[in-house]
C-alpha positions as a Python dict, from the first residue, in 0.01 Angstrom:
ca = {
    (1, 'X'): (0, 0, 0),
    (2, 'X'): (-58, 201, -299),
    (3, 'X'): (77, 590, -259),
    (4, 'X'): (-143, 692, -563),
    (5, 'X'): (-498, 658, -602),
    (6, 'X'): (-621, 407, -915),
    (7, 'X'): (-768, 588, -1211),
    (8, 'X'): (-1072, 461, -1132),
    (9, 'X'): (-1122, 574, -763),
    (10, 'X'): (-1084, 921, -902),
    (11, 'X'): (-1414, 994, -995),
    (12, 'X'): (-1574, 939, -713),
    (13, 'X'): (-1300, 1103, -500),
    (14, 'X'): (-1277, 1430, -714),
    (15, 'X'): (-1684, 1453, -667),
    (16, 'X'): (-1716, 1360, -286),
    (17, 'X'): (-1418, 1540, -254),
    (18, 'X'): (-1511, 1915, -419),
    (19, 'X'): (-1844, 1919, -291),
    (20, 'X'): (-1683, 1858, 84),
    (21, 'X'): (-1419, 2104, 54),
    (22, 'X'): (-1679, 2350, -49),
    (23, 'X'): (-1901, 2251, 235),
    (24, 'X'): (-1568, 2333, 420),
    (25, 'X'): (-1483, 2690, 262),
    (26, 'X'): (-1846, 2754, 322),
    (27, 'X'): (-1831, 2743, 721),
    (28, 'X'): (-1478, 2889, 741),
    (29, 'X'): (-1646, 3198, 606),
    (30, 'X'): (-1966, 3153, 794),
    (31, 'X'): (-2132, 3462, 1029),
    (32, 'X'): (-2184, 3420, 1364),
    (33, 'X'): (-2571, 3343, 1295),
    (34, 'X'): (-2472, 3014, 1066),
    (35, 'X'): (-2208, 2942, 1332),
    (36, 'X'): (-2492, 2951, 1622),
    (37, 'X'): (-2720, 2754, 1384),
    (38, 'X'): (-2430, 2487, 1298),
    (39, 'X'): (-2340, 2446, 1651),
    (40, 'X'): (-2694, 2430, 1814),
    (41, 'X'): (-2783, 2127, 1508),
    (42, 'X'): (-2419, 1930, 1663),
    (43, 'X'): (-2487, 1990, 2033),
    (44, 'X'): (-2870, 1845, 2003),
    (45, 'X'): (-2737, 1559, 1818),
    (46, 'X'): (-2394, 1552, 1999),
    (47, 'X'): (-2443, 1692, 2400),
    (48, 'X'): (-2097, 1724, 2479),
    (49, 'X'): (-2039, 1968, 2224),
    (50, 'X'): (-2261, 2192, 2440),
    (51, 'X'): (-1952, 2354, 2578),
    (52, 'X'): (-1762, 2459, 2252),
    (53, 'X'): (-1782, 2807, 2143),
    (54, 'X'): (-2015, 2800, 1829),
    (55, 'X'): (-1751, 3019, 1627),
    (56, 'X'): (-1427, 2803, 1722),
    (57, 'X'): (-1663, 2481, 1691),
    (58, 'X'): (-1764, 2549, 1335),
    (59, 'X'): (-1425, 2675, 1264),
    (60, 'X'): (-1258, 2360, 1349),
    (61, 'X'): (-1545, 2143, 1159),
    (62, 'X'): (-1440, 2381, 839),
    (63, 'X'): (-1135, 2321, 850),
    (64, 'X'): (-1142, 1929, 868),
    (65, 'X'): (-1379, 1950, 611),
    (66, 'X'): (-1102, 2117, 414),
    (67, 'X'): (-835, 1871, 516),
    (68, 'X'): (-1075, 1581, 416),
    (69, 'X'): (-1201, 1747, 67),
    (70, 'X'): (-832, 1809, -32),
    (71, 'X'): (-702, 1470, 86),
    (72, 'X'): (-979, 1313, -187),
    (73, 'X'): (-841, 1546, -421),
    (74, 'X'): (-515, 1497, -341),
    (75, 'X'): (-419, 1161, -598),
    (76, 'X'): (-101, 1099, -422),
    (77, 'X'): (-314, 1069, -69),
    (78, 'X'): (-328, 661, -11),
    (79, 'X'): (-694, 596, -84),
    (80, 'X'): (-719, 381, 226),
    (81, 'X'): (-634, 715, 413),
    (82, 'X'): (-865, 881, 218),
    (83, 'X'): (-1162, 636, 227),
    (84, 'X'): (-1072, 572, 666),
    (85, 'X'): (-1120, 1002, 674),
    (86, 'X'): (-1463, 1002, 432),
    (87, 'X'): (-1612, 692, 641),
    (88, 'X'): (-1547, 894, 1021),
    (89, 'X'): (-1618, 1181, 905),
    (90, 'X'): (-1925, 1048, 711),
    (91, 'X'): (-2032, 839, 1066),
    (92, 'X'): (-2032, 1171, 1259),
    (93, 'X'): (-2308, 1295, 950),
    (94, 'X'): (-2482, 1007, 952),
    (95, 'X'): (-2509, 1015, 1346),
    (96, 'X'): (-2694, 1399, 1304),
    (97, 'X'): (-2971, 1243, 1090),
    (98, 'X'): (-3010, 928, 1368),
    (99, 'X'): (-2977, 1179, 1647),
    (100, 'X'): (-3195, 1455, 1575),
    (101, 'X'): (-3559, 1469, 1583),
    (102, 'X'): (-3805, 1477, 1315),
    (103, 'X'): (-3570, 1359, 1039),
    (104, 'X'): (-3676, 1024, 1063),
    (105, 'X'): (-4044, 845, 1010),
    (106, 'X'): (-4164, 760, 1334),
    (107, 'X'): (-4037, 406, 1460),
    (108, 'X'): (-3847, 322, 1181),
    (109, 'X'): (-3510, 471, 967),
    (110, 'X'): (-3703, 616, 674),
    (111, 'X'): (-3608, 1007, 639),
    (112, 'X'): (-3904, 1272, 658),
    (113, 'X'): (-3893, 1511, 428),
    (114, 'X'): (-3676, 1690, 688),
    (115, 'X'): (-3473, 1417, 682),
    (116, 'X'): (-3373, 1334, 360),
    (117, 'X'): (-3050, 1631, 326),
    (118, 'X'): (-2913, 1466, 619),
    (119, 'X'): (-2995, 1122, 517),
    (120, 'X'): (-2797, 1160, 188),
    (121, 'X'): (-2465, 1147, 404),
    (122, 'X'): (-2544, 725, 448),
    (123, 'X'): (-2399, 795, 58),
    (124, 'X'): (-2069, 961, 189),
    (125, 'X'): (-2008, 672, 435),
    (126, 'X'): (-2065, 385, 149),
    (127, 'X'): (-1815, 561, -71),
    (128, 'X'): (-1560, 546, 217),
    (129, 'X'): (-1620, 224, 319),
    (130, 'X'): (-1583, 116, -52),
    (131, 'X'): (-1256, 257, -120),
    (132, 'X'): (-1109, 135, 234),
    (133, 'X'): (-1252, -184, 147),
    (134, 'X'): (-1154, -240, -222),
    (135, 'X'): (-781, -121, -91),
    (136, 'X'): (-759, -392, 172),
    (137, 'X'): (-877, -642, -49),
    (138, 'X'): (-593, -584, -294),
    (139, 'X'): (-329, -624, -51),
    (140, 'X'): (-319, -972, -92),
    (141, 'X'): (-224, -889, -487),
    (142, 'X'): (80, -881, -630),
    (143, 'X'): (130, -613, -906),
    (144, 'X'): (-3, -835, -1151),
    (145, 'X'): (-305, -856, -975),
    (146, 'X'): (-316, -1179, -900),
    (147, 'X'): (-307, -1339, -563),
    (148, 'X'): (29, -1421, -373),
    (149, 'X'): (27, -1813, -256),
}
């Protein structure tokens, strides 16, 4: 396993993740209104969440998101680490916009209009999934790149 992420991984990890440690800084200085507002979208989606306090609850979601956005930042983070984080985290997302009503065309996965902020997450999990896959493909590689027999 590779401890450093491949030149080419980087772009898409520096964009996914500054824009999710943002997102992340954003609710760890959240009011108690975006808290309740944050919290009542993830317990209508999610009903367990029902009993977590909406400041605690959003406080623990910022701070993953900050976690997650600096371990795609973070070049020495393994990118299959990385990518394994963005894909969960990404699933959970993508989950809200299945979940919750009136994001979706009726009978069918299309976003409403509603829909389509939420829907743009399906992007986050592809990214993940492609960087977890692409680094479990190349362990059967030797340094060279080529294939071990």
């Amino acid at each position: 396993m590779r401890f450093l992420a491949r030149a080419h991984q980087m772009p898409a990890r520096l964009v996914v993740g500054a824009f999710i440690l943002n997102s992340g800084l954003s609710k760890l200085k959240g009011d108690p209104g975006t808290a309740d507002y944050i919290h009542g979208t993830a317990k209508t989606a999610y009903p367990f969440l029902e009993s977590q306090d909406p400041q605690k609850f959003t406080r623990m979601l910022g701070t993953a998101e900050v976690a997650l956005g600096g371990a795609l930042l973070a070049p020495f983070v393994p990118t299959v680490f990385a990518g394994a984080a963005l894909t969960a985290f990404a699933g959970g997302l993508t989950g809200l916009y299945l979940r919750l009503p009136g994001m979706r065309e009726e009978g069918g996965i299309r976003p409403t209009q509603d829909g389509i902020p939420l829907a743009k997450d399906t992007w986050l999990a592809g990214i993940g999934a492609t960087l977890v896959l692409e680094e479990l493909s190349r362990t059967g590689e030797n340094r060279c790149g080529r294939r071990r027999r």
